[in-house]
C-alpha positions in Angstrom: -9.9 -57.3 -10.0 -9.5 -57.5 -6.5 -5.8 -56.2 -6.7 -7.0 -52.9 -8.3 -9.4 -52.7 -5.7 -6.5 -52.4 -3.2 -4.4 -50.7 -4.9 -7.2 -48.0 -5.4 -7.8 -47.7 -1.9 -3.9 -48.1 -0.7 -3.6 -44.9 -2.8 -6.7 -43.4 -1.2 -5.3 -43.7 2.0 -1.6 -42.4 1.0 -3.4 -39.5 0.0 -4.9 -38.8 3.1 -1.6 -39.0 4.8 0.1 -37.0 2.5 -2.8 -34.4 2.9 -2.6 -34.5 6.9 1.1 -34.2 7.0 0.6 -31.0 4.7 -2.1 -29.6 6.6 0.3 -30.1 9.9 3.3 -28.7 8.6 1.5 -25.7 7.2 0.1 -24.3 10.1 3.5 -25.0 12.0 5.2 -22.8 9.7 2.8 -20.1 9.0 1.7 -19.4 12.3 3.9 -17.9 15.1 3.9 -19.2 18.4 0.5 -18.4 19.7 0.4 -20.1 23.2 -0.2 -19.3 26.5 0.5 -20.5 29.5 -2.8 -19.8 31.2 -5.9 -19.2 29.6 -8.5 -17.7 31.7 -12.5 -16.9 30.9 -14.2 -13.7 32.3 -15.6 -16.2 35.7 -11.9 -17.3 36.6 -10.9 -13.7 37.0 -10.9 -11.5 39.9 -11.9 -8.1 38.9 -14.4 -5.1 40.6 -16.6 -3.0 38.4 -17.5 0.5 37.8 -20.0 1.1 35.1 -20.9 4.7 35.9 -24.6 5.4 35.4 -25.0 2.3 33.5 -28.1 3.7 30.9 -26.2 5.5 28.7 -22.7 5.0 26.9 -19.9 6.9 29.2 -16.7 6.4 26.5 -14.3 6.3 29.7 -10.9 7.8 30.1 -8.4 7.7 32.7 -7.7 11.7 33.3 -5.2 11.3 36.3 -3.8 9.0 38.4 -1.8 8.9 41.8 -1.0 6.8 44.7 -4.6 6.9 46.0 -6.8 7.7 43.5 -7.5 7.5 39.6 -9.8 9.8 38.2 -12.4 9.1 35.4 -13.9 10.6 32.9 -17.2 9.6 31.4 -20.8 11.3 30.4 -21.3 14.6 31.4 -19.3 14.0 34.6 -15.9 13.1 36.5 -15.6 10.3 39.0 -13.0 10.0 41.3 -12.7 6.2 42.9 -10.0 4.6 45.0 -7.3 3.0 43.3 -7.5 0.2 46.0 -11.0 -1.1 45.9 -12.8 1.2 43.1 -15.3 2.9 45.8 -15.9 6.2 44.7 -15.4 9.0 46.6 -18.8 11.0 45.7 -17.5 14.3 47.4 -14.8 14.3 44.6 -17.4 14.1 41.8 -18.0 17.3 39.3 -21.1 17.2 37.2 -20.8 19.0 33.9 -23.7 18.5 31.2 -23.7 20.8 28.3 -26.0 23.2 28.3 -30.0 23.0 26.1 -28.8 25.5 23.2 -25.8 23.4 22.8 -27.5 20.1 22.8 -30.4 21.1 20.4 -27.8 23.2 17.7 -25.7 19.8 18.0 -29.2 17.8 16.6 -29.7 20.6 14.3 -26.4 19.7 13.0 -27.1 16.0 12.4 -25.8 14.4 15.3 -27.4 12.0 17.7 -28.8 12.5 20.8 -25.9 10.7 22.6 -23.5 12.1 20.5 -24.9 16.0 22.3 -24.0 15.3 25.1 -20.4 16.3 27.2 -17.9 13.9 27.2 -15.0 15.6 29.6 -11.6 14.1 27.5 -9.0 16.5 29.5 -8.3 17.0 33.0 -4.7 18.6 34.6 -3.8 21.2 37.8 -2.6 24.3 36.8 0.3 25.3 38.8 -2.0 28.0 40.6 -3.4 24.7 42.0 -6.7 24.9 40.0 -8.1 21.9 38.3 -9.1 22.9 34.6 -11.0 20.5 32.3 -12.4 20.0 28.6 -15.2 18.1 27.1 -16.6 17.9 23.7 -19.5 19.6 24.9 -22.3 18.6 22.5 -19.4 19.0 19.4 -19.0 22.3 20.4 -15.5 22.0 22.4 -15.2 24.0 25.9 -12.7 24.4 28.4 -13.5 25.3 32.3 -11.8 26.3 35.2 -12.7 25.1 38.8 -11.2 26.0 41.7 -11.3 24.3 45.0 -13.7 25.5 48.0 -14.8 24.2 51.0 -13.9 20.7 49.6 -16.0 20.7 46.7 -14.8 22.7 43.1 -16.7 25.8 41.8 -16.5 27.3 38.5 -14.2 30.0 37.7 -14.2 30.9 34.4 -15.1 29.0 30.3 -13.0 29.2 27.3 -13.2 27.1 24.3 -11.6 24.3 23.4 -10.9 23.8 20.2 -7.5 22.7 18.9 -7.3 21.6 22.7 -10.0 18.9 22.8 -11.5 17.2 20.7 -15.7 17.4 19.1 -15.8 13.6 18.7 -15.1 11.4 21.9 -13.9 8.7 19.8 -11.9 10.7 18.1 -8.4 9.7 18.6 -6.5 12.9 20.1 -3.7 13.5 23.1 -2.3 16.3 25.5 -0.1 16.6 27.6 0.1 19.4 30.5 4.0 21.0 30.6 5.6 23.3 32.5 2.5 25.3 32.9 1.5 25.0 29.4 -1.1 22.5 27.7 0.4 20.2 24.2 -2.4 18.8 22.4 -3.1 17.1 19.3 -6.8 16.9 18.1 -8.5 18.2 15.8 -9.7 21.9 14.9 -13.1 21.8 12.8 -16.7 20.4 13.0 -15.9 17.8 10.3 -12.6 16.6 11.6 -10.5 18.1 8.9 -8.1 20.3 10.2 -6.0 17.8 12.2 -3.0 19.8 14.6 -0.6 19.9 17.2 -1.0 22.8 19.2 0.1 25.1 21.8 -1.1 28.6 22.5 -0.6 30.1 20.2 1.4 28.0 17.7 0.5 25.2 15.9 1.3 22.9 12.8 0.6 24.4 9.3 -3.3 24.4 8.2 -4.5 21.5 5.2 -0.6 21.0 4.5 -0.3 16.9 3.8 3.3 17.0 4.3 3.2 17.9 7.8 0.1 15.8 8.3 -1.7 13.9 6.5 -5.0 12.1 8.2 -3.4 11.3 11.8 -4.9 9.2 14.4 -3.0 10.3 17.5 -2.3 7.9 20.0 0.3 9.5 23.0 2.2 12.1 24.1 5.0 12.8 26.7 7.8 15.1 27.2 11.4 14.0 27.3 14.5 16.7 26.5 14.0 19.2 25.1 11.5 18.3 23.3 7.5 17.1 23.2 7.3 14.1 21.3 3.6 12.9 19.9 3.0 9.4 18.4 0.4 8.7 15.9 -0.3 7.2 12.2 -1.1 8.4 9.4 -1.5 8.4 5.7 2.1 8.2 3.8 2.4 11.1 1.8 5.5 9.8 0.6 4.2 7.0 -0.9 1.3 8.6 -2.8 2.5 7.9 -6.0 2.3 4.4 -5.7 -1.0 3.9 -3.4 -2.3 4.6 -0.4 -0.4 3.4 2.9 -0.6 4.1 6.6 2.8 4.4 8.7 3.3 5.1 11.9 5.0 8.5 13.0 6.9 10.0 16.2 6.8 13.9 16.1 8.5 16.5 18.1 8.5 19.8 19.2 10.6 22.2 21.5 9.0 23.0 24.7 10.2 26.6 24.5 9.1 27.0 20.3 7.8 30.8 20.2 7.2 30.6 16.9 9.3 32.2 14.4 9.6 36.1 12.2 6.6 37.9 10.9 3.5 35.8 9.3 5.1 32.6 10.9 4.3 33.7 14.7 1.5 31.4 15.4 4.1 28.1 13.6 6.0 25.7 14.6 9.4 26.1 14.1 10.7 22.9 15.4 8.0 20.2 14.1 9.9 17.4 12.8 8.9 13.6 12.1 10.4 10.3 11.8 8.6 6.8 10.8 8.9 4.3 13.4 10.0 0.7 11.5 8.4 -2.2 13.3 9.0 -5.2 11.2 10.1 -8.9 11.1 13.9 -8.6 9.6 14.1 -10.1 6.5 15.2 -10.1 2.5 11.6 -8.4 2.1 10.7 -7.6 5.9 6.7 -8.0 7.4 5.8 -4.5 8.5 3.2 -3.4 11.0 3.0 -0.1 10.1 0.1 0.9 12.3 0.9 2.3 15.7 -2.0 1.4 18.1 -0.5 2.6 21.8 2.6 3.3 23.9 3.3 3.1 27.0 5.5 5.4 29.3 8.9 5.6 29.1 10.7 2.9 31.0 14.3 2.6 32.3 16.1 -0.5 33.1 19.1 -2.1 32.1 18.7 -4.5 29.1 21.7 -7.0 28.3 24.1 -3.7 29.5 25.3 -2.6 32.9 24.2 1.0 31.0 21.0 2.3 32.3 18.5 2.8 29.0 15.1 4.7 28.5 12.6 2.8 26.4 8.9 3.2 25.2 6.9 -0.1 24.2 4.7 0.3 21.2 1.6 -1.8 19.5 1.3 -1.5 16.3 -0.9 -4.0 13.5 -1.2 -4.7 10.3 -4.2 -2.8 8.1 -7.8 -3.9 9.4 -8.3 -5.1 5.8 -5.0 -7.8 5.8 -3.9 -10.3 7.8 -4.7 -9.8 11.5 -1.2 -9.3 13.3 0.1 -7.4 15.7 3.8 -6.8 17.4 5.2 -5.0 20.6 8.2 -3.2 19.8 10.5 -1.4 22.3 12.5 1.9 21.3 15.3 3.3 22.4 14.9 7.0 23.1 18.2 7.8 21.8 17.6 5.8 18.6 14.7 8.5 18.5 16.6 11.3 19.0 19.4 10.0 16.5 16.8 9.7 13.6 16.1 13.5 14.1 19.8 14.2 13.8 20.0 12.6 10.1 19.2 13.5 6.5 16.1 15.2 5.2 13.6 14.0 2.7 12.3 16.0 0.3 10.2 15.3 -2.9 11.7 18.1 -5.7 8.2 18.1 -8.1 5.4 15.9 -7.6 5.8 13.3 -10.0 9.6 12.4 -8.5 10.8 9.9 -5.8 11.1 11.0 -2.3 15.1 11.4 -1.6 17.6 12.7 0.8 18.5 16.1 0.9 22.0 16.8 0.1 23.9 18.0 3.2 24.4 21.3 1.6 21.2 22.5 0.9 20.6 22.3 4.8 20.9 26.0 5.9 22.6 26.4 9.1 21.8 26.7 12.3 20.0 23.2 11.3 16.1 23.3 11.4 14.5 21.8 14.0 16.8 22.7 17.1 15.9 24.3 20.0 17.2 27.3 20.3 16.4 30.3 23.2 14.3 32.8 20.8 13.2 30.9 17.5 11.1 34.5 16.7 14.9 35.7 15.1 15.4 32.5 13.0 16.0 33.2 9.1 13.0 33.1 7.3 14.9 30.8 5.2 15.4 28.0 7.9 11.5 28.5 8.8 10.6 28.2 5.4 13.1 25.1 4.8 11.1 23.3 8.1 8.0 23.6 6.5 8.6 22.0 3.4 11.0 19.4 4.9 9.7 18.3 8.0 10.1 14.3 7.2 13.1 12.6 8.3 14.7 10.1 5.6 15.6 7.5 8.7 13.4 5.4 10.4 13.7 4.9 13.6 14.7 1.2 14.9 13.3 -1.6 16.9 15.3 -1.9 19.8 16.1 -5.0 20.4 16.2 -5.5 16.4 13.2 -7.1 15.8 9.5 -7.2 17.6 9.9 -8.2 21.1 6.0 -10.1 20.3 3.7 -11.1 17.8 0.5 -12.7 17.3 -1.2 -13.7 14.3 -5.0 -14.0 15.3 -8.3 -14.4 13.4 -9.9 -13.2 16.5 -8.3 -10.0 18.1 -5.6 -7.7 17.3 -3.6 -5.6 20.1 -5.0 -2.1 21.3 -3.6 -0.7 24.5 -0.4 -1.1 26.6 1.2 -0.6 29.9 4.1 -2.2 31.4 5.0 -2.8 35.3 8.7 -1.7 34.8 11.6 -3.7 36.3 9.8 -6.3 38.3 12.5 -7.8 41.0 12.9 -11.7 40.3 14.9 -13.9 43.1 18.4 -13.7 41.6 18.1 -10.2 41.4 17.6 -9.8 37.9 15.4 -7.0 36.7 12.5 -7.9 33.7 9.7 -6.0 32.9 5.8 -7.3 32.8 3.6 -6.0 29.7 -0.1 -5.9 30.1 -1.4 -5.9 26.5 -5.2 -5.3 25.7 -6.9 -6.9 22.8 -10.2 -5.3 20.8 -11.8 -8.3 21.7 -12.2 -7.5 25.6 -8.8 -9.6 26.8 -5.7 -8.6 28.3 -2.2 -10.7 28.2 0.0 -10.9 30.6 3.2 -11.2 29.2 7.3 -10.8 30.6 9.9 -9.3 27.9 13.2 -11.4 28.7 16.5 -10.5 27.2 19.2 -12.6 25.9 22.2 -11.4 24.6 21.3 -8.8 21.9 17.8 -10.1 21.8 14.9 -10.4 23.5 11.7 -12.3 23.9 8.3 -11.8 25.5 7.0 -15.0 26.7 3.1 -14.7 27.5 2.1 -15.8 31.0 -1.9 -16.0 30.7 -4.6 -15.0 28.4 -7.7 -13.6 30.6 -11.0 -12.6 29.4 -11.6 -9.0 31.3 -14.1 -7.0 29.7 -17.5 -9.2 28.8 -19.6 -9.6 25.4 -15.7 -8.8 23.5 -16.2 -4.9 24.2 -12.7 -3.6 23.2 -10.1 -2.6 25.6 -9.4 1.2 25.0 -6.6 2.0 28.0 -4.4 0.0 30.9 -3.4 1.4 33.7 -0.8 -0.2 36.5 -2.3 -0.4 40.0 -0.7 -0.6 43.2 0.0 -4.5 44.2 1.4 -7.3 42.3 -0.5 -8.0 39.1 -3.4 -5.4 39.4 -4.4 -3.2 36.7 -7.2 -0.8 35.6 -8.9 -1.9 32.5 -10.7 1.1 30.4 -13.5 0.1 28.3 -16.2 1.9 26.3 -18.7 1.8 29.0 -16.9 -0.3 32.0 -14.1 0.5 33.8 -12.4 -2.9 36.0 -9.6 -3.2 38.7 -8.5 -6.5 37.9 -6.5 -8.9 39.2 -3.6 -10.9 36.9 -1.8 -12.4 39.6 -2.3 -16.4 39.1 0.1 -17.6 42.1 -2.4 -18.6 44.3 -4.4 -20.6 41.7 -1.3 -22.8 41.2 -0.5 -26.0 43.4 2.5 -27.8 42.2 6.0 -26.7 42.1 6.5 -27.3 38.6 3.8 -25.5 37.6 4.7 -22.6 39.3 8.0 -22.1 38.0 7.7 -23.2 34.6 4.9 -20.4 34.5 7.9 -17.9 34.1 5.7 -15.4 36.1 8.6 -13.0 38.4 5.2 -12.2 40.4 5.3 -15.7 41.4 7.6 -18.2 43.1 7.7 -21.5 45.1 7.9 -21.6 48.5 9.5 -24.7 49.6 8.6 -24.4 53.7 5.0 -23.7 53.1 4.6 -25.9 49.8 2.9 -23.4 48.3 3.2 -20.8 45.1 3.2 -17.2 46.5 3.4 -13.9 45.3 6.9 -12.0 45.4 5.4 -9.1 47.3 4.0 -11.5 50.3 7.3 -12.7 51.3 10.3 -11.2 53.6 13.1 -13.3 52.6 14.2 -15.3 49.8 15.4 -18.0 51.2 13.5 -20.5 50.5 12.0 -19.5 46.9 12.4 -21.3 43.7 11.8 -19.3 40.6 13.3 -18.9 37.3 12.1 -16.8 34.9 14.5 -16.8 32.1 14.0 -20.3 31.4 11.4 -22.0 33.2 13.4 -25.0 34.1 11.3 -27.4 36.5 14.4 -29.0 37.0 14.8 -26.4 40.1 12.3 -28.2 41.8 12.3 -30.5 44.5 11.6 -34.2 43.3 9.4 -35.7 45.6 6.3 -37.2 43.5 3.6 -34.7 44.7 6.4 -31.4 44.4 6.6 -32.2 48.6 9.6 -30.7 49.7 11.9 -33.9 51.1 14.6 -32.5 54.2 17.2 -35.1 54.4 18.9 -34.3 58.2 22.5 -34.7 58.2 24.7 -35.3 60.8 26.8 -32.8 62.4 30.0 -33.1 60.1 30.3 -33.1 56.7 31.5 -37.4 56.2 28.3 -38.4 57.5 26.6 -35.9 54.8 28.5 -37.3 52.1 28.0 -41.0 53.6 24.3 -40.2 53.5 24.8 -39.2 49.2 26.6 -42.2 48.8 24.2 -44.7 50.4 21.1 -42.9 48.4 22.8 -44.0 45.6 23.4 -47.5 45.8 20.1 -48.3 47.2 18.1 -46.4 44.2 18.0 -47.7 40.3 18.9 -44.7 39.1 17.1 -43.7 36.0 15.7 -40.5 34.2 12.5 -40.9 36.2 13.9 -41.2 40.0 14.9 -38.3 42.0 18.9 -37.9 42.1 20.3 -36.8 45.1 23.5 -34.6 44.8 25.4 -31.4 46.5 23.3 -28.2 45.0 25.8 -25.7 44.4 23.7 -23.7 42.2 24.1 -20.3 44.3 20.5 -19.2 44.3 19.2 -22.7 46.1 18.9 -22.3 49.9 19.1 -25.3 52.2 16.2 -25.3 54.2 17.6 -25.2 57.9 20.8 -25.5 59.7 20.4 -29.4 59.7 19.4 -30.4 55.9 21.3 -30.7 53.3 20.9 -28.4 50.5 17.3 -26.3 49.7 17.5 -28.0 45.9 20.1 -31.0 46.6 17.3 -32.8 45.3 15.8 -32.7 42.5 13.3 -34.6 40.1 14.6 -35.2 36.4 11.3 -33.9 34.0 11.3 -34.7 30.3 10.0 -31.5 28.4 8.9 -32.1 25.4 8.9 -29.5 22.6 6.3 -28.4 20.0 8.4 -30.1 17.0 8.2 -33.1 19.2 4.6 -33.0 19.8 4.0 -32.8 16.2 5.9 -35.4 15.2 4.0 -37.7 17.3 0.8 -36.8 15.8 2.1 -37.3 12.8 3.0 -40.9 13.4 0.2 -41.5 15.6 -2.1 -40.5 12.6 -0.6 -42.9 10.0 -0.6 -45.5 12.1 -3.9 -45.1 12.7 -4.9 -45.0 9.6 -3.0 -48.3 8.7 -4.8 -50.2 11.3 -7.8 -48.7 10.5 -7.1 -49.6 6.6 -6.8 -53.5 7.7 -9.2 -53.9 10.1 -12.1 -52.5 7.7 -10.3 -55.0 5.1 -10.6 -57.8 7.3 -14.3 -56.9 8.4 -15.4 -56.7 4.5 -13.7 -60.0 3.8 -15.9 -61.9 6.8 -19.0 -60.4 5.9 -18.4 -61.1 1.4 -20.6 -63.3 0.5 -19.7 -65.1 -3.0 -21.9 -64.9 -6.0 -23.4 -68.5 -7.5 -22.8 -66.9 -10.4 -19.3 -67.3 -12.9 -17.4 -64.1 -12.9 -18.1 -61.4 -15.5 -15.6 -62.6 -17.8 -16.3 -66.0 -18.1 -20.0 -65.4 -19.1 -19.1 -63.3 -21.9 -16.5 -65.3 -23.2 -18.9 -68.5 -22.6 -21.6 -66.0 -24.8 -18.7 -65.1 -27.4 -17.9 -68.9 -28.2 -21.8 -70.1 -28.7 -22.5 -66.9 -31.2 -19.4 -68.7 -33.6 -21.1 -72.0 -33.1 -24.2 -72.3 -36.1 -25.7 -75.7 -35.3 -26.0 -75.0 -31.9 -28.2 -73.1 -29.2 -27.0 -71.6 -26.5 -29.6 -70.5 -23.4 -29.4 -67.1 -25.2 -31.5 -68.7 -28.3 -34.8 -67.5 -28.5 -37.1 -70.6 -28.5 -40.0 -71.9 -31.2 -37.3 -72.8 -33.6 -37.2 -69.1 -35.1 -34.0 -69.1 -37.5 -31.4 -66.3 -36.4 -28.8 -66.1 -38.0 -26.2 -64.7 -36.7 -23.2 -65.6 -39.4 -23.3 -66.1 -42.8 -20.7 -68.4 -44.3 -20.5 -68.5 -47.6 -19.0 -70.8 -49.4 -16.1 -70.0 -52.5 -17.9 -70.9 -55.6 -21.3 -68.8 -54.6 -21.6 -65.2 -56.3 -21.6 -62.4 -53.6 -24.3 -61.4 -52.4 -25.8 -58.6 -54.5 -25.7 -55.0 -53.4 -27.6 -51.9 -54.3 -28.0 -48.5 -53.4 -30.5 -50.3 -50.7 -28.2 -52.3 -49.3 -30.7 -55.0 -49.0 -28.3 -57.7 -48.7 -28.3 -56.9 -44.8 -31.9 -59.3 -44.7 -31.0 -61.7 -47.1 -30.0 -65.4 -46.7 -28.3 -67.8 -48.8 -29.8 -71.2 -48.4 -27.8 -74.1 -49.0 -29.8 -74.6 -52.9 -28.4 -71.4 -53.5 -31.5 -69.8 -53.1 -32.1 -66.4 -51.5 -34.4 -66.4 -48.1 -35.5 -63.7 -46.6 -34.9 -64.0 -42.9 -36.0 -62.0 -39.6 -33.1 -60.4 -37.9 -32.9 -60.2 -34.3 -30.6 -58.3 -32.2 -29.1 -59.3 -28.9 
């Protein structure tokens, strides 16, 4: 018995561990790598707020932005603050409510009473040197002109807006100001229907799905020839199977008049392309839904060719999995996608499939060219009906550059510090990536070969009670940023160098803002120093092994005597007096090229150096692993050994023996066992009859059951009794 007993609760026990090491290896391989170096809450972070007039919801936007100044807008107003220290400069303010007949026709129509109000979306300087701006204007969309007096603005003249701005100030639209002339995509209606991209006059054909289809527009920016607009929308190519979003890059010619006869107010040029953001694979994991972009950036990445790139966010559906990915684009992987095949759908029941290349008509549709208002009206016709591309365009670096699978926030808004000088004189650029959970991550995208990698620096909680982050901005300085929310605007500073004390922090934080200075012992920022010299950073890989190895990261100068024997006497003698093991500081001649000795006299600035064990995640689980069955074993005996001191034993036989002990006296009749009832009552509990007696008679009845054969041959009746 008591060897079932343990095996039961040896198998109780394996089960456990078989369920743990489950449990452990699942979430290693299902989730990406989700760490951070820092993690900072909303105290720990150095930030300056502006919250407007802090009664009423302002639904923020940065209009403009320069070396001095950032402008705002919010409710019924446009700030203008300091870019340095947020202090706004009042005399640069412009009040603009909407007017009572406004306010109280947008109630009449349903809306609320902060939805009437004006909520100014678009600001730009003509190139007469007036300031024009929009606002939604109580859903009733107006444009005004101010011009600039005596230091303050008065108003020149009011047009509307529509199919400039938009009614809804959470509607997701974009513009961008040209060459004199204002691009927009919004929408043109009350209800939000009658989604386009226009341009005085022209604009994109009215309710037709294949041009587009639902968008949420997210930037714009010229480039080329061309205005290119990002947004997602519904697929309409994959209609007949369901309903999916994708994300889109559009483009139009700057100099698009419009083409022959009824086509005058049309694009001529309006082409788009999916954008593929996805983890390759047999069956690749999309993100198909495009979130932000930042501006264009130009570096050189794993090339000695200069390249022009735009960083994207894009998720998953709100309704899947919560992921999100960065994913960089090559401008001329955009412009190549343009170049390709056409899709077209022949009837509505068939696939969607390349058009041959000679039903193209020539000059090809969607080129610039000087007056598109003598185009065929076959090739304007043919760009109407055939304005999808059949080729994505590409990741650049092949794959995302980061993701992050999160039950808790998903990306929203990006901006990048472009080609941030490290100490070898490598170039990498910093990505400031807002969540809709009020955080921002700091991350640096590193290439490697044909690949690259964004490691995250810090995790910092910005914006308080998770409002979402709607826009990033770059500030000057190292590691400051403007952070748009609904109804706060921040200046906030992500520059963790002076937080950190020990060498080996600092570099292994991977931060190119930051390095160690070796003469004052401390982590500094890049941007505080003159020289190099003395710095110790490396970015690409992190390795603590570049610091110096005293036990407290104090920087140890050996002096040396005036020629070089005595140096390498002093090398020699360090190493026969020392044990040397993987824990004590080796001394050796540093002739990595970016280590600096500290003065004329010493030695070398990293001739020595401690040896650190780093220990990776597969390591670290491992050890839990082990650590957990062996405590569970331990625990397994000790528990056995405590139940074993504390049994105490029964003064009773077993189980068994009783019944057997029960089973022998019931085949004994002369004798009574201490089950026999007492006052001599016969029981009878077998009858043995003998060979010569008749069986017992049986009838329908069956009374034989309470009948006895006595030993005269007599029948008795007897009194049965049941045990």
């Amino acid at each position: 018995m008591f060897a079932f007993q343990l095996i039961l609760q040896c198998s109780y026990v394996v089960k456990i561990l078989i369920w743990s090491i489950c449990f452990i290896a699942f979430c290693h391989a299902w989730l990406p790598d989700g760490s951070s170096k820092l993690v900072n809450n909303f105290k720990s972070i150095s930030s300056i707020s502006f919250t407007g007039n802090a009664s009423f919801p302002d639904h923020f936007i940065v209009l403009n932005q320069d070396d001095n100044s950032i402008i705002i807008g919010g409710r019924n107003r446009i700030y203008n603050l300091s870019i340095y220290d947020f202090h706004e400069r009042k005399e640069g303010r412009i009040d603009w409510p909407s007017s009572d007949a406004h306010g109280q026709l947008c109630i009449l129509k349903g809306k609320t009473e902060d939805d009437c109000q004006n909520y100014i979306r678009i600001l730009y300087h003509s190139e007469s040197g007036k300031l024009v701006v929009c606002g939604t204007n109580s859903y009733k969309p107006l444009c005004r002109t101010y011009a600039p007096k005596d230091g303050k603005y008065s108003v020149e003249k009011e047009v509307e807006g529509i199919g400039l701005c938009p009614y809804n100030p959470e509607h997701n639209s974009t513009s961008v100001f040209y060459n004199g002339q204002l691009f927009s995509a919004t929408v043109a209606d009350f209800s939000g229907g009658d989604p386009l991209i226009y341009r005085e006059p022209q604009r994109t054909e009215l309710f037709d799905l294949k041009q587009l289809n639902a968008p949420n527009f997210v930037s714009s920016l010229p480039y080329g020839d061309f205005i290119f607009f990002f947004y997602r929308e519904t697929a309409v190519e994959y209609m007949n199977c369901g309903k999916v979003i994708y994300s889109r890059v559009a483009r139009v010619c700057k100099d698009d008049k419009g083409g022959p006869h009824q086509s005058r107010d049309r694009w001529t040029s309006f082409l788009k392309a999916r954008l593929n953001c996805s983890i390759p694979g047999e069956y690749p994991f999309y993100f198909d839904e495009i979130q932000s972009t930042s501006d264009i950036v130009e570096g050189k990445y794993n090339s000695d060719e200069s390249k022009r790139i735009i960083y994207g966010i894009l998720t998953t559906p709100i309704n899947a999995i919560g992921g999100s990915a960065i994913c960089a684009y090559h401008m001329d992987d955009i412009l190549r996608a343009f170049e390709g095949s056409f899709k077209q759908q022949e009837n509505i029941n068939s696939n969607w499939l390349p058009v041959p290349e000679n039903m193209v008509p020539q000059p090809r549709p969607g080129q610039c060219v000087r007056d598109s208002r003598i185009l065929p009206d076959k090739n304007v016709n043919f760009i109407k009906t055939h304005s999808l591309m059949e080729e994505a365009v590409p990741a650049f670096f092949g794959k995302p550059v980061l993701v992050r699978v999160s039950l808790q926030y998903r990306f929203t808004a990006i901006t990048v510090d472009p080609q941030v000088k490290t100490t070898n004189n490598k170039y990498v650029d910093v990505l400031y990536i807002g969540t809709d959970d009020g955080k921002v991550l700091k991350a640096v995208n590193i290439p490697n070969g044909d690949t690259a990698k964004a490691i995250v620096i810090s995790e910092n909680t910005v914006l308080p009670h998770g409002s979402a982050v709607k826009q990033l901005k770059i500030a000057p300085g190292y590691g400051k940023i403007v952070v748009v929310g609904k109804d706060e605007v921040r200046l906030t500073t992500l520059n963790h160098c002076s937080s950190i004390t020990r060498c080996s922090e600092c570099v292994g934080l991977q931060d190119p803002h930051c390095a160690w200075d070796a003469k004052q012992n401390a982590c500094v920022s890049i941007d505080a120093v003159t020289s190099y010299r003395f710095l110790i950073q490396d970015v690409p890989r992190g390795d603590v092994n570049k610091c110096w190895s005293p036990q407290s990261d104090k920087k140890t100068v050996i002096k040396s005597k005036s020629d070089a024997e005595e140096k390498k006497e002093i090398q020699t003698n360090s190493l026969d007096d020392k044990d040397l093991d993987s824990t004590d500081p080796v001394i050796r001649t540093d002739e990595d090229p970016e280590c600096d000795p500290l003065d004329e006299n010493s030695i070398g600035g990293c001739a020595v150096r401690q040896q650190l064990v780093i220990y990776t995640a597969g390591t670290l689980h491992i050890v839990v692993v082990v650590v957990s069955i062996v405590g569970l074993l331990l625990g397994f005996i000790a528990g056995y050994l405590f139940s074993q001191k504390f049994h105490s034993h029964s003064q009773y036989p077993e189980a068994p023996f009783i019944e057997q002990h029960n089973h022998l006296e019931r085949l004994s009749a002369n004798q009574t066992g201490y089950l026999t009832p007492r006052a001599n009552k016969a029981v009878n509990l077998v009858v043995n009859v003998s060979s010569s007696s008749p069986p017992p008679k049986k009838d329908n009845l069956d009374v034989g059951k309470d009948l006895n054969i006595s030993s005269d041959g007599t029948l008795q009746k007897i009194k049965k009794t049941y045990i």
